[in-house]
ZABA-754924 format. One record per atom (N, C-alpha, C): residue number from 1; residue in three letters; atom name; x negated, y negated, z. Coordinates in steps of 0.1 Angstrom, whole numbers, plus 5000, padded with zeros to 4 digits. Layout:
BEGIN
> NUM, ALA, CA, X, Y, Z
...
***
This chain:
BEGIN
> 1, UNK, N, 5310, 6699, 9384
> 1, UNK, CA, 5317, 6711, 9390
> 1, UNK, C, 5322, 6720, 9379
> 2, UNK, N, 5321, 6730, 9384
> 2, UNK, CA, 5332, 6741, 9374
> 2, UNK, C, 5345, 6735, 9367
> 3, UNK, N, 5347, 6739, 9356
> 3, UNK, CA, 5361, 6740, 9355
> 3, UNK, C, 5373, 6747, 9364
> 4, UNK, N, 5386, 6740, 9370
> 4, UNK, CA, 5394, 6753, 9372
> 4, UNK, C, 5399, 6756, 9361
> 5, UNK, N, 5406, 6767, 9365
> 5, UNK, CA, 5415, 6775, 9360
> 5, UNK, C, 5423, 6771, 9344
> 6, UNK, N, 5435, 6756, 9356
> 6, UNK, CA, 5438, 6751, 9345
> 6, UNK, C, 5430, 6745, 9330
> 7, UNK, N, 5421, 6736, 9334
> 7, UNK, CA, 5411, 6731, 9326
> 7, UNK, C, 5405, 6743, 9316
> 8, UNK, N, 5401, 6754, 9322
> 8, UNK, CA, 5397, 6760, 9313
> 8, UNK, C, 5405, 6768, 9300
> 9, UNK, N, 5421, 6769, 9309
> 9, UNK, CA, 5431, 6772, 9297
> 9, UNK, C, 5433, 6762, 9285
> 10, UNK, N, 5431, 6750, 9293
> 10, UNK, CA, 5433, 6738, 9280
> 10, UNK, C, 5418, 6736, 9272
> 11, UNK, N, 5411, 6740, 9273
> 11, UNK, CA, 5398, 6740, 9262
> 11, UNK, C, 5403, 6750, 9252
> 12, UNK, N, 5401, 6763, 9261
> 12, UNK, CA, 5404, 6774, 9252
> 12, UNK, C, 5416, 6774, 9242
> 13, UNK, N, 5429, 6767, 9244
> 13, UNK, CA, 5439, 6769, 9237
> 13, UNK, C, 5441, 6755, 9230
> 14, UNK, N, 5433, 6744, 9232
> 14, UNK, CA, 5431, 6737, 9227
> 14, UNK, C, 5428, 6734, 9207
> 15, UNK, N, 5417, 6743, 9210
> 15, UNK, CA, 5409, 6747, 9196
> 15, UNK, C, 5421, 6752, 9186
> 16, UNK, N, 5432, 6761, 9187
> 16, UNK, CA, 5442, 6770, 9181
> 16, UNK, C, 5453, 6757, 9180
> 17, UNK, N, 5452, 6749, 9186
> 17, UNK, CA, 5465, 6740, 9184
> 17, UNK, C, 5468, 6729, 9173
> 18, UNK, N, 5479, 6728, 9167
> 18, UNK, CA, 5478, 6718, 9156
> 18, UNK, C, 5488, 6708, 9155
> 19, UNK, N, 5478, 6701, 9161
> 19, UNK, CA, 5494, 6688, 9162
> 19, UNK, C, 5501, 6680, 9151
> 20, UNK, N, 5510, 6677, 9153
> 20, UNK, CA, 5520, 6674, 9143
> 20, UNK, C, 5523, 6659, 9140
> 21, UNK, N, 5517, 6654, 9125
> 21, UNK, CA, 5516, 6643, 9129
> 21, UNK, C, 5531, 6639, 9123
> 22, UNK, N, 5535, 6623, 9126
> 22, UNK, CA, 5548, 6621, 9120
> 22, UNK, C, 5542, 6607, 9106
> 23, UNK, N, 5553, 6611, 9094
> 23, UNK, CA, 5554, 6606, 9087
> 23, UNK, C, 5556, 6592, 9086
> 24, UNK, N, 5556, 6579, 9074
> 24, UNK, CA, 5562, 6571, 9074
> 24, UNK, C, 5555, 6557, 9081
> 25, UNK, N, 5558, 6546, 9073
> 25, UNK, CA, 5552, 6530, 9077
> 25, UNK, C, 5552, 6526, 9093
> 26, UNK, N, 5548, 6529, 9100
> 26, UNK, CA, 5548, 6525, 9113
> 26, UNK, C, 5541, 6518, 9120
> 27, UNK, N, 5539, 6508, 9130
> 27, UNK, CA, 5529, 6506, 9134
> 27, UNK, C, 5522, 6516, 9144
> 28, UNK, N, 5507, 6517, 9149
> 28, UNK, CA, 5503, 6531, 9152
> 28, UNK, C, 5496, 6524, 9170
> 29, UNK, N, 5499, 6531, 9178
> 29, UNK, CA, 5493, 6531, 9190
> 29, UNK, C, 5485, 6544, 9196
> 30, UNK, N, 5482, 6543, 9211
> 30, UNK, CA, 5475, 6556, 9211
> 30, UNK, C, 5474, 6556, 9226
> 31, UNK, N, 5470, 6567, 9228
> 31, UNK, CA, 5470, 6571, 9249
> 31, UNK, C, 5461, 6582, 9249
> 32, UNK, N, 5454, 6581, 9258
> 32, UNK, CA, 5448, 6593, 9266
> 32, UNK, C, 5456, 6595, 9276
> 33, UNK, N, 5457, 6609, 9273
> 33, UNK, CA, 5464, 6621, 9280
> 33, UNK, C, 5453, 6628, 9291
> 34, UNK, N, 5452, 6619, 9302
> 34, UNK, CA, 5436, 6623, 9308
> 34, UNK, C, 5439, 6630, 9320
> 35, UNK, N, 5429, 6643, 9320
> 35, UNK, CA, 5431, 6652, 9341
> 35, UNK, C, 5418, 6653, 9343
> 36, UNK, N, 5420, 6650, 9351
> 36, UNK, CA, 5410, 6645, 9363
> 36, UNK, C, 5402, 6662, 9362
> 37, UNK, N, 5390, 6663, 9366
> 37, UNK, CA, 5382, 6676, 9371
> 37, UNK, C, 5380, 6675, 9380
> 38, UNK, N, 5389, 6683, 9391
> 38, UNK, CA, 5388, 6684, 9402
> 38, UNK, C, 5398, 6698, 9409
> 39, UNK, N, 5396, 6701, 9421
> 39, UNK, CA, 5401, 6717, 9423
> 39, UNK, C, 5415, 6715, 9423
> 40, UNK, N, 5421, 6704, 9421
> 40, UNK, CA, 5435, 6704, 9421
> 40, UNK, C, 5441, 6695, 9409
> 41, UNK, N, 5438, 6696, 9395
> 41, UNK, CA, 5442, 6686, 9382
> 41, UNK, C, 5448, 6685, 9382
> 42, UNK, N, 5450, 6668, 9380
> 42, UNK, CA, 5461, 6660, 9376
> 42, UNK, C, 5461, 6650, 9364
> 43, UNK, N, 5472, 6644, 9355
> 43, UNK, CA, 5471, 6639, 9349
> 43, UNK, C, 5473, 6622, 9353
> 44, UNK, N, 5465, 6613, 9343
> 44, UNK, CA, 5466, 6601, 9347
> 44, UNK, C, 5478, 6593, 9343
> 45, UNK, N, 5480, 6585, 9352
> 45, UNK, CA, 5494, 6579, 9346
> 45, UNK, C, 5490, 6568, 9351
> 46, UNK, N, 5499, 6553, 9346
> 46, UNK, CA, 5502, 6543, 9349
> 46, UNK, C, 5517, 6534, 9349
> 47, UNK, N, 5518, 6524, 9358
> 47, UNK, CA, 5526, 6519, 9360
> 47, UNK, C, 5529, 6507, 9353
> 48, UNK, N, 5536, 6501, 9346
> 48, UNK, CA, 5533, 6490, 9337
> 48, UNK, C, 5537, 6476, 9347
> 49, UNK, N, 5531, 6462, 9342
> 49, UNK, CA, 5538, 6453, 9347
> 49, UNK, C, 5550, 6448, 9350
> 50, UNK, N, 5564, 6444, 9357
> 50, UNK, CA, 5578, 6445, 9356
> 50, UNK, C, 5576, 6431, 9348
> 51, UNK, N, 5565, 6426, 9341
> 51, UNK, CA, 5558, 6411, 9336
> 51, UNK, C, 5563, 6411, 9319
> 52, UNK, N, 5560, 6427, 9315
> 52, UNK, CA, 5556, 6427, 9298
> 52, UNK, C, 5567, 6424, 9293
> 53, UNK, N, 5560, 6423, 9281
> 53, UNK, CA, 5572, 6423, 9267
> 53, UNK, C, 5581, 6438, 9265
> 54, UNK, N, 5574, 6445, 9265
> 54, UNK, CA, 5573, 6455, 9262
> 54, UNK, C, 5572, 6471, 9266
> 55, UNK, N, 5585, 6475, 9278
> 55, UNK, CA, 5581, 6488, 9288
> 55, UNK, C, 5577, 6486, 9301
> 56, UNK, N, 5583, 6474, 9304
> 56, UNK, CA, 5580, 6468, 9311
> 56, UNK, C, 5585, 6477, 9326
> 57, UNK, N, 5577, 6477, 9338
> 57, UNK, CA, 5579, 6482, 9348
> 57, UNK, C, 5579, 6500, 9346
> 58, UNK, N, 5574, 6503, 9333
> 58, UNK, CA, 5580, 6519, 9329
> 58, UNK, C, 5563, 6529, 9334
> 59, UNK, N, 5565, 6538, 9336
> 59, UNK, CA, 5557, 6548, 9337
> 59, UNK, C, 5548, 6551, 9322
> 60, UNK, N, 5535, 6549, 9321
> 60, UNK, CA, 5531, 6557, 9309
> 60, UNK, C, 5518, 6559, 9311
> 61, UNK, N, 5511, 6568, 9299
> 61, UNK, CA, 5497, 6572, 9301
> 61, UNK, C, 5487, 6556, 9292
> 62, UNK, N, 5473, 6555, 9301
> 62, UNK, CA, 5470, 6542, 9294
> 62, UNK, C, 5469, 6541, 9280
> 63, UNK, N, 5468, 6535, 9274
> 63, UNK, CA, 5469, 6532, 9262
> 63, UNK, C, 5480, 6520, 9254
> 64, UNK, N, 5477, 6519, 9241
> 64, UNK, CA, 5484, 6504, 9235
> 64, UNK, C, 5479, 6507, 9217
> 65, UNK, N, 5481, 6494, 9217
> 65, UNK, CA, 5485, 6490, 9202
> 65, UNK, C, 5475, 6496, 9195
> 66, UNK, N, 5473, 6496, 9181
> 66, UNK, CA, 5458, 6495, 9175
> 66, UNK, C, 5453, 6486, 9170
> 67, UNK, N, 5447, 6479, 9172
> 67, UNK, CA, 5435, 6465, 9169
> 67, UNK, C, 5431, 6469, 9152
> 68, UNK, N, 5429, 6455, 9146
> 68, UNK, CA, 5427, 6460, 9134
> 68, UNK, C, 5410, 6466, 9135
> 69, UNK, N, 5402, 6458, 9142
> 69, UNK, CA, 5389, 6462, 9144
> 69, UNK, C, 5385, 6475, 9151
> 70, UNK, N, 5393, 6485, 9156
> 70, UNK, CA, 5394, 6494, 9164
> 70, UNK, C, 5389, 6507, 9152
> 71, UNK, N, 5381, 6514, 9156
> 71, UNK, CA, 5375, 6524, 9141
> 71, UNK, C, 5382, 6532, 9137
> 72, UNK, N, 5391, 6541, 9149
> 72, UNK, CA, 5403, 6550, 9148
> 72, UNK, C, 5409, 6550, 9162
> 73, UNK, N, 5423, 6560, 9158
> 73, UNK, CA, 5428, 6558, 9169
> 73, UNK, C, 5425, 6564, 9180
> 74, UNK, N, 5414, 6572, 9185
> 74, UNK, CA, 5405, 6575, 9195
> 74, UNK, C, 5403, 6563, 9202
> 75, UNK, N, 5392, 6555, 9191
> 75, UNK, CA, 5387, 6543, 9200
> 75, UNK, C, 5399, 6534, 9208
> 76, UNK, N, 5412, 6531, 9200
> 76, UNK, CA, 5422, 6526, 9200
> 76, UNK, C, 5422, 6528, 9221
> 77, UNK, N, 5426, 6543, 9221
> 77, UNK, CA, 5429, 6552, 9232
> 77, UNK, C, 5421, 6545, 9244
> 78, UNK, N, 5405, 6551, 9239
> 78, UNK, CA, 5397, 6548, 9252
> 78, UNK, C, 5397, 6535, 9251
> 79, UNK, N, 5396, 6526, 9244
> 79, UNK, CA, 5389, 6507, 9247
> 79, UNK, C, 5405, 6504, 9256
> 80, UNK, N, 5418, 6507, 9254
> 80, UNK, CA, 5428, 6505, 9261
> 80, UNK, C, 5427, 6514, 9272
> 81, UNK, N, 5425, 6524, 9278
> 81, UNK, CA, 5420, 6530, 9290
> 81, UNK, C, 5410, 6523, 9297
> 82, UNK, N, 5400, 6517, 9290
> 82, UNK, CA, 5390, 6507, 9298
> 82, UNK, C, 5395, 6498, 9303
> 83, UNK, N, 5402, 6485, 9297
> 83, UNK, CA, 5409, 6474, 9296
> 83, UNK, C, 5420, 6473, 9313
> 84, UNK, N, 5427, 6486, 9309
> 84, UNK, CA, 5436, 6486, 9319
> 84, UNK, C, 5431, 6491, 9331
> 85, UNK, N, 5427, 6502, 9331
> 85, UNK, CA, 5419, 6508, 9347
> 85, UNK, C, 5408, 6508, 9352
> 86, UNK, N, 5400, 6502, 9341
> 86, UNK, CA, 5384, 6498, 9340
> 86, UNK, C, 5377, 6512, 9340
> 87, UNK, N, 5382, 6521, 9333
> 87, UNK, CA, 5370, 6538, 9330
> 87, UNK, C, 5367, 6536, 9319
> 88, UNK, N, 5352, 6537, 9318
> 88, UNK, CA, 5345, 6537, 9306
> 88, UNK, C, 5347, 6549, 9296
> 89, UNK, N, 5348, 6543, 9280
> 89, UNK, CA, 5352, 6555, 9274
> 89, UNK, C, 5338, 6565, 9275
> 90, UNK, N, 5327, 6563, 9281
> 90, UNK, CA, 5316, 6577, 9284
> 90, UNK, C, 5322, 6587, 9292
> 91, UNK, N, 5335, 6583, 9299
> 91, UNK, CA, 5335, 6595, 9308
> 91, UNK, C, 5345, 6599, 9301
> 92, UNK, N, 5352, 6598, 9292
> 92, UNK, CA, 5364, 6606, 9290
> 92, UNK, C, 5363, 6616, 9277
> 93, UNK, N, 5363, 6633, 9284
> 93, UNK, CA, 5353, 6638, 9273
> 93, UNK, C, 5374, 6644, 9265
> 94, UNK, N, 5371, 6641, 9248
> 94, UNK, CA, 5385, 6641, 9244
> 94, UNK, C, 5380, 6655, 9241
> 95, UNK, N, 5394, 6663, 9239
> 95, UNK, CA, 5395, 6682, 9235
> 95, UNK, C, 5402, 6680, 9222
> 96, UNK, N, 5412, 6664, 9222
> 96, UNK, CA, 5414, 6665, 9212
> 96, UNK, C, 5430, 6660, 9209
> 97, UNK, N, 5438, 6660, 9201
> 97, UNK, CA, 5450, 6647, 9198
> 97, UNK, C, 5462, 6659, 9199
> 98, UNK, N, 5472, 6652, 9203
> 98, UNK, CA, 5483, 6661, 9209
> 98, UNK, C, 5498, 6657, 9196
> 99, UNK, N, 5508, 6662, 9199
> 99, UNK, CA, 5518, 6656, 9187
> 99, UNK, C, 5518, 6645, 9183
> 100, UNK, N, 5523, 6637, 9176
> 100, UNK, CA, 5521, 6624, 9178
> 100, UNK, C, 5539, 6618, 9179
> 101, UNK, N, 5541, 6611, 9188
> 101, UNK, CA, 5558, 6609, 9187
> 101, UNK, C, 5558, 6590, 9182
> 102, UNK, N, 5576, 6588, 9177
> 102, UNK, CA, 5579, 6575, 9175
> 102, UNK, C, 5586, 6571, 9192
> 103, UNK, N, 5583, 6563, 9199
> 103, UNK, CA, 5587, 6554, 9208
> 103, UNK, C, 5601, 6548, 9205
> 104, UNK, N, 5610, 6546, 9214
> 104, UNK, CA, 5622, 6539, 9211
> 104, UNK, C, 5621, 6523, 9202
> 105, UNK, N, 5607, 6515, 9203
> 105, UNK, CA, 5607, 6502, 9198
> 105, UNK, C, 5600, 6506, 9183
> 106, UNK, N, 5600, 6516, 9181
> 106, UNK, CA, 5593, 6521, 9162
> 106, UNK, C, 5582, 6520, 9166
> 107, UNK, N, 5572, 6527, 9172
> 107, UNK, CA, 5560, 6528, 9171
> 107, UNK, C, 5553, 6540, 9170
> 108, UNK, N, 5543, 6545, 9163
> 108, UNK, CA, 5536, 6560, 9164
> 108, UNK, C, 5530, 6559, 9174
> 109, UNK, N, 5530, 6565, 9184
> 109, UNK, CA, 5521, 6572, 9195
> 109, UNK, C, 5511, 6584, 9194
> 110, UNK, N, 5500, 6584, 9190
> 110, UNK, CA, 5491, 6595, 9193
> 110, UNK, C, 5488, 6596, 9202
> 111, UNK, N, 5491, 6607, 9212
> 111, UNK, CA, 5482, 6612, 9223
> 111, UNK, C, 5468, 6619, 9222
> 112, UNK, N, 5460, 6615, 9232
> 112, UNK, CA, 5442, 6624, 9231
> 112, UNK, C, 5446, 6628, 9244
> 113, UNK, N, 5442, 6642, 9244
> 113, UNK, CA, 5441, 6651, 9257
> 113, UNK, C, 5427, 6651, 9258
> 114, UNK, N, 5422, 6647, 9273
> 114, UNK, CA, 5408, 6647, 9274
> 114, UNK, C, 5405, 6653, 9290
> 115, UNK, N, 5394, 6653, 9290
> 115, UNK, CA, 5393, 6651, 9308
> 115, UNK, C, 5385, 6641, 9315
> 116, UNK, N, 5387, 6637, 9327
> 116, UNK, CA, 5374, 6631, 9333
> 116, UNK, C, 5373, 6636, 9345
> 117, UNK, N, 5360, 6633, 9352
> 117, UNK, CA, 5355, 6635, 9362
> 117, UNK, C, 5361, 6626, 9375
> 118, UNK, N, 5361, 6636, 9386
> 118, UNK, CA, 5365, 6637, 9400
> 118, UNK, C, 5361, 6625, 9402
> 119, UNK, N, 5371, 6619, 9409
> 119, UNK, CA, 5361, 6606, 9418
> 119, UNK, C, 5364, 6598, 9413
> 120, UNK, N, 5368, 6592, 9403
> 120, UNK, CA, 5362, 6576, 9393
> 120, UNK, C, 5373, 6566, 9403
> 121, UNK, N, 5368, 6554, 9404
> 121, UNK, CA, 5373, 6545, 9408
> 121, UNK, C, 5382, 6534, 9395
> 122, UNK, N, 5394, 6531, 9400
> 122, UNK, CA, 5400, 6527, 9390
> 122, UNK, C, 5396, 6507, 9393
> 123, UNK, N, 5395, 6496, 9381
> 123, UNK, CA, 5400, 6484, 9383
> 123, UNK, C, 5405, 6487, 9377
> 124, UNK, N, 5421, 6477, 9385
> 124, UNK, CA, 5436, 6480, 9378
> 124, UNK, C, 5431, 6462, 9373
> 125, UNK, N, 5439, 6464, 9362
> 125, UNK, CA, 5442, 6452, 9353
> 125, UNK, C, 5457, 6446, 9357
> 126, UNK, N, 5457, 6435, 9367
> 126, UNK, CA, 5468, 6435, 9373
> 126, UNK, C, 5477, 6426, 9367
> 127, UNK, N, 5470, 6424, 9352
> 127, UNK, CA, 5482, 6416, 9345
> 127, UNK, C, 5487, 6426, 9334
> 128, UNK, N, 5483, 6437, 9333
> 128, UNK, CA, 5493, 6449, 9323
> 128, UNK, C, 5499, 6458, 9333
> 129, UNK, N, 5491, 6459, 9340
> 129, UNK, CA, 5497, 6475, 9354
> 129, UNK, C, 5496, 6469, 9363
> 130, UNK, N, 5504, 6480, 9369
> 130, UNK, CA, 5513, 6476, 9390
> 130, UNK, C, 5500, 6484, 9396
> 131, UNK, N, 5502, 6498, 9391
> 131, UNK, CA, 5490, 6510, 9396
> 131, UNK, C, 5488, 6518, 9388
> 132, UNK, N, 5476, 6530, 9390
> 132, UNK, CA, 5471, 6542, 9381
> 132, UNK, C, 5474, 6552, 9391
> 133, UNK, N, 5475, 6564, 9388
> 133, UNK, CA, 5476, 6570, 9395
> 133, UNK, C, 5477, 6587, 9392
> 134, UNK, N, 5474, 6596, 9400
> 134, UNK, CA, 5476, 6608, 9393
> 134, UNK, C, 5486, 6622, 9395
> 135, UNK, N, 5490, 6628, 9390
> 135, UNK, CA, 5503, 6637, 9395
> 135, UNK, C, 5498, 6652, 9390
> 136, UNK, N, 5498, 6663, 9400
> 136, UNK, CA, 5489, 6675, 9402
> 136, UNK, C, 5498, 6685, 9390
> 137, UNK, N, 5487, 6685, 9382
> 137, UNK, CA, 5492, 6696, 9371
> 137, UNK, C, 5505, 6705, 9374
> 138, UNK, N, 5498, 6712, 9390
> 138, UNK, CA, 5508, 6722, 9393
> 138, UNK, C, 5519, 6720, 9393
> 139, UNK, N, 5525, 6713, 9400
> 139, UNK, CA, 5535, 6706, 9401
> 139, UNK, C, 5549, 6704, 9387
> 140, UNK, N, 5537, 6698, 9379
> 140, UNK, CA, 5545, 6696, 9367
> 140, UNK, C, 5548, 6711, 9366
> 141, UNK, N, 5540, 6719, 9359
> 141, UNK, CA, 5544, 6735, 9357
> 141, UNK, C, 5556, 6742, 9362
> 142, UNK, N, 5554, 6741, 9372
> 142, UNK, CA, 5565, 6751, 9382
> 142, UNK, C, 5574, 6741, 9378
> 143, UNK, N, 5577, 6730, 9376
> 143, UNK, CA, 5596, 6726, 9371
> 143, UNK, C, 5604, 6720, 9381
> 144, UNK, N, 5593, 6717, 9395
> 144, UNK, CA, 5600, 6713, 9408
> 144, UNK, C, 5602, 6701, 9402
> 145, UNK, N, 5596, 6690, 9394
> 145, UNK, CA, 5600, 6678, 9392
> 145, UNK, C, 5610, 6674, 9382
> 146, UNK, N, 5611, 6688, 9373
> 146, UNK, CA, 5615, 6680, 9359
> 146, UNK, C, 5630, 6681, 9355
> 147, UNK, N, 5636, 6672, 9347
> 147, UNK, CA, 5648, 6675, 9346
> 147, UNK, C, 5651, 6668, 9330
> 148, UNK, N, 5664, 6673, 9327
> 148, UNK, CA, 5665, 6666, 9310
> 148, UNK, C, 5678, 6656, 9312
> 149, UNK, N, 5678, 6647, 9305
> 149, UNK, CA, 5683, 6633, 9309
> 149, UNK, C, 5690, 6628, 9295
> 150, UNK, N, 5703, 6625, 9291
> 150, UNK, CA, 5708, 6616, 9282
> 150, UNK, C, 5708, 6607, 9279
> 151, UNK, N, 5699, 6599, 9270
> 151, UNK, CA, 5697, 6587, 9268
> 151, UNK, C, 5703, 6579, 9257
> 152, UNK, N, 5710, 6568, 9256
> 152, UNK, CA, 5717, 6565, 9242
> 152, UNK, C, 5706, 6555, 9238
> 153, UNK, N, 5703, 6558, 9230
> 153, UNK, CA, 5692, 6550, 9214
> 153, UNK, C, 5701, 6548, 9206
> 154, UNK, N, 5704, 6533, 9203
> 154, UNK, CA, 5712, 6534, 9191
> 154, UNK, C, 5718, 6536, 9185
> 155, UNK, N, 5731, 6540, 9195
> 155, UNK, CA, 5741, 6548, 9192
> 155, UNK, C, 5744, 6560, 9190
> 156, UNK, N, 5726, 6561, 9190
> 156, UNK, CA, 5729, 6580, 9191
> 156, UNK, C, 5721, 6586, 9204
> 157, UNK, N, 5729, 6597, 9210
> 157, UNK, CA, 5726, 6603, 9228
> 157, UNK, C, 5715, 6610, 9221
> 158, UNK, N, 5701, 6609, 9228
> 158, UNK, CA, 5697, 6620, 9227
> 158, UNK, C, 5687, 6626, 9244
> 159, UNK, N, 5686, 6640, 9243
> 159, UNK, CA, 5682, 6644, 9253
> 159, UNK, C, 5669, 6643, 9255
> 160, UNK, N, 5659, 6636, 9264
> 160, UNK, CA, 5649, 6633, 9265
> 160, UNK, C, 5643, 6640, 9284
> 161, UNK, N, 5630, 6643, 9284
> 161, UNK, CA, 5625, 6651, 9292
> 161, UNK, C, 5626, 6638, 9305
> 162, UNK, N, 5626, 6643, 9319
> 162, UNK, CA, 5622, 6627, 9330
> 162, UNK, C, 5612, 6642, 9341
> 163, UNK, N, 5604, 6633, 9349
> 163, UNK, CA, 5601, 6639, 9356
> 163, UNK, C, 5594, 6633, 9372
> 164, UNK, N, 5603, 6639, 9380
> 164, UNK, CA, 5603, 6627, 9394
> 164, UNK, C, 5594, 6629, 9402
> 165, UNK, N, 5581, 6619, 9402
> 165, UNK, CA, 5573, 6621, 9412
> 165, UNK, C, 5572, 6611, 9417
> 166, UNK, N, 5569, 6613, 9441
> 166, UNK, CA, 5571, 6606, 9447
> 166, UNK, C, 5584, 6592, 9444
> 167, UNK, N, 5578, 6578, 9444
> 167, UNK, CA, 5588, 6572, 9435
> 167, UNK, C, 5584, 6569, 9425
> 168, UNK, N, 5579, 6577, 9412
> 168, UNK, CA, 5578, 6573, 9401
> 168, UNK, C, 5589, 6581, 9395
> 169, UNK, N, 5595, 6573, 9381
> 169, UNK, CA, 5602, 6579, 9375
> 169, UNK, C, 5596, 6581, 9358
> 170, UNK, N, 5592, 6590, 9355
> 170, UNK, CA, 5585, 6595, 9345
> 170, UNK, C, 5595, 6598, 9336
> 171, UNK, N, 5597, 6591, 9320
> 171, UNK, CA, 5611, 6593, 9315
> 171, UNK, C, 5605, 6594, 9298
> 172, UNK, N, 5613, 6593, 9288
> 172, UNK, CA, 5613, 6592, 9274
> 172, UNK, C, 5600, 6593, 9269
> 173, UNK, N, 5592, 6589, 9261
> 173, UNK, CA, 5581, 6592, 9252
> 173, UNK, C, 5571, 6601, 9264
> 174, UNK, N, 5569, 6593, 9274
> 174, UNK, CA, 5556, 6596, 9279
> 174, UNK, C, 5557, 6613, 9287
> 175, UNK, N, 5571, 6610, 9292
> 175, UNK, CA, 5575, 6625, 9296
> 175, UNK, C, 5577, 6636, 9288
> 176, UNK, N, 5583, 6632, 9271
> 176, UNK, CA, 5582, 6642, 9264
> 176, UNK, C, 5568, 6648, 9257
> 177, UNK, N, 5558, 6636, 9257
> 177, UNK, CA, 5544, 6644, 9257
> 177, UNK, C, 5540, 6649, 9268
> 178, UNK, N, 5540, 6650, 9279
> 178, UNK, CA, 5539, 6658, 9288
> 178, UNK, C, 5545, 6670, 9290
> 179, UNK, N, 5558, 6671, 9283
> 179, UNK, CA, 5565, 6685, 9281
> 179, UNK, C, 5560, 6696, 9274
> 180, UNK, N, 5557, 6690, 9267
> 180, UNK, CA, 5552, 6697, 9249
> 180, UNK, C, 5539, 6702, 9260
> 181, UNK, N, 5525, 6691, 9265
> 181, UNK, CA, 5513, 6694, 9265
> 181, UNK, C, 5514, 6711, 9280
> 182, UNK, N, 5528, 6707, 9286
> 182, UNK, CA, 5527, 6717, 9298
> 182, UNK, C, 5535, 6729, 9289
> 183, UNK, N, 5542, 6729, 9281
> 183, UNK, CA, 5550, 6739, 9278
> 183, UNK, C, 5542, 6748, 9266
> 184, UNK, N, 5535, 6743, 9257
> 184, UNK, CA, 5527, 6746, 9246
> 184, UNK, C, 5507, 6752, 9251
> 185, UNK, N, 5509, 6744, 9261
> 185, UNK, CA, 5490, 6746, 9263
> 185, UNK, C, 5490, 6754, 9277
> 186, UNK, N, 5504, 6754, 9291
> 186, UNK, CA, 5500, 6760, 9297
> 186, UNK, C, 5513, 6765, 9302
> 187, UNK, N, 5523, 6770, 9295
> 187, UNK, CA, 5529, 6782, 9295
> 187, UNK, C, 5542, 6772, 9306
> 188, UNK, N, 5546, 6760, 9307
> 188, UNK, CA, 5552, 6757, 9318
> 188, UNK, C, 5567, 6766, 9314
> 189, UNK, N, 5575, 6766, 9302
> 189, UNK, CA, 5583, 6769, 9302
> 189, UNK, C, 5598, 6761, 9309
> 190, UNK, N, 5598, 6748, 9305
> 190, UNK, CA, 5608, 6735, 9309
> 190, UNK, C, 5612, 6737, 9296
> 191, UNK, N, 5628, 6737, 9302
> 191, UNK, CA, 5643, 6737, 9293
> 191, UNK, C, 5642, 6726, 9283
> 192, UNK, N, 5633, 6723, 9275
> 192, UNK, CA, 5633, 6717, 9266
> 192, UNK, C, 5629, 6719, 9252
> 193, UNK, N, 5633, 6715, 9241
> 193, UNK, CA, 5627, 6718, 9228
> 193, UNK, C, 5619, 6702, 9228
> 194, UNK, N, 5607, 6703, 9229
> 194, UNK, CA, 5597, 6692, 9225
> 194, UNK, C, 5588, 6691, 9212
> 195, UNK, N, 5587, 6702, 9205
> 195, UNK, CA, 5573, 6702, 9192
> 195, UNK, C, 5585, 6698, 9181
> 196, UNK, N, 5586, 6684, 9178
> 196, UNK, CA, 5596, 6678, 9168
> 196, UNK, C, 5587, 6672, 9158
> 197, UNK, N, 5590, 6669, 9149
> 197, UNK, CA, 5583, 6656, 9139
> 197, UNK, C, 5580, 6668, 9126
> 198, UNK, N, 5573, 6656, 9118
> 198, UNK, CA, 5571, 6662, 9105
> 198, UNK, C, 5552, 6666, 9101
> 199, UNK, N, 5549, 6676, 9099
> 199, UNK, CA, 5534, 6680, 9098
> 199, UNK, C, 5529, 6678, 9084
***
């Protein structure tokens, strides 16, 4: 199918964008930032186990650690996208890596903005996720969902992006890459300063 509208804004302004990587010894993870092709795009999200170590029961886009055998952190992205929802990395065509943020537990996060195709049937991995699921671009844009939230880290408050769909609650890392990717690539214009880190 055609691209819509949206989709076609994020190719085009894609190419012009320069994401910002952050500095310093970290351990490195990675996520696809994936919307669906379809007349109404959405991005992909998941639910995590209330089971893990680690974020447990939290909202985020697929993705995980980086394997030492993993070639970069692309592959990182998709073979964790497979694992948990069962999408083959053939379908997920990347445009390309978004800021990269530190996680409250010290971790680098790279995001890949990509897209996939209408339709795909998910296997949920029901020992890392609850569900997958997707939340319509629009939505995010217009601001009906989103709100800014005080979070204390370590003794220091800081203001982090949340964003309320149905009953998910979309909050800290995963929502501030979402901020940046709607405010910077498609004009959303949410009360937030998100493009942080060191280039």
């Amino acid at each position: 199918m055609a691209d819509s509208p949206l989709l076609q804004t994020l190719r085009q302004r894609i190419d012009d964008y320069e994401p910002r990587e952050v500095a310093g010894d970290y351990p490195d993870a990675a996520v696809v930032v994936a919307i669906n092709d379809s007349d109404r795009p959405g991005v992909l999200l998941t639910q995590r186990s209330p089971h893990l170590s680690l974020h447990a029961g939290e909202i985020a886009f697929p993705g995980g650690k980086q394997d030492d055998d993993d070639r970069d952190l692309l592959h990182t992205a998709v073979r964790e996208m497979e694992e948990e929802v069962g999408v083959a990395a053939k379908h997920f065509e990347c445009l390309g890596p978004l800021d990269q943020r530190i996680t409250r537990t010290q971790i680098r996060m790279t995001p890949f903005l990509g897209i996939l195709p209408a339709g795909l049937d998910f296997k949920i991995n029901y020992g890392e996720l609850d569900t997958a699921f997707y939340v319509p671009l629009d939505e995010l844009i217009d601001g009906r969902l989103f709100s800014v939230v005080d979070v204390l880290d370590t003794g220091i408050t800081k203001r982090v992006a949340r964003f309320q769909y149905q009953d998910h609650d979309i909050w800290g890392v995963t929502a501030m890459v979402l901020a940046d990717l709607l405010n910077e690539l498609l004009d959303a214009e949410l009360p937030i300063e998100t493009r942080t880190g060191d280039k």
